[in-house]
C-alpha positions in Angstrom: -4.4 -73.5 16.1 -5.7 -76.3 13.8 -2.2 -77.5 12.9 -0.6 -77.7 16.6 -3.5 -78.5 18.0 -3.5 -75.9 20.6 -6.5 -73.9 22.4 -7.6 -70.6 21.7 -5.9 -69.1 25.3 -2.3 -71.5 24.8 -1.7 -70.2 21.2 -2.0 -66.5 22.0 0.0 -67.1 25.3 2.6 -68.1 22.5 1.8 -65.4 20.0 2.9 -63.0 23.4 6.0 -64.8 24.2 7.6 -65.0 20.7 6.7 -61.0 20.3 8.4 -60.5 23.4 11.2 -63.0 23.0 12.1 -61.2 19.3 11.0 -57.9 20.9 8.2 -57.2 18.7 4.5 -55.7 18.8 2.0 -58.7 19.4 0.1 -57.4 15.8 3.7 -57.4 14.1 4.2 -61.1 14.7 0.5 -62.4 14.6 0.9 -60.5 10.8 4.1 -63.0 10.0 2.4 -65.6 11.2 -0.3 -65.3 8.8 1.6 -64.5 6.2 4.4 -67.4 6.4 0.2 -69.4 6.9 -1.1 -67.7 3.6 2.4 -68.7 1.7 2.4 -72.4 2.7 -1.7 -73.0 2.4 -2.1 -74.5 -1.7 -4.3 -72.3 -3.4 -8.0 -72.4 -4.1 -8.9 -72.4 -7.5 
């Protein structure tokens, strides 16, 4: 939400319409999500 700037109610309306555009469970693609998030972030040391 902090990097597109997006409310709390517009960014799970788009969480449901990419899990039912790539006809997946809601939790599938919310996981990917935070996993592509926890890949990209630079570690804290």
């Amino acid at each position: 939400m902090k990097r597109t700037s997006v409310d709390e109610v517009e960014a799970f309306r788009r969480l449901q319409k990419l899990a039912t555009d790539k006809r997946a469970k809601l939790i599938e693609v919310a996981r990917m999500i935070l996993a592509v998030e926890e890949v990209s972030l630079p570690s804290e040391q």
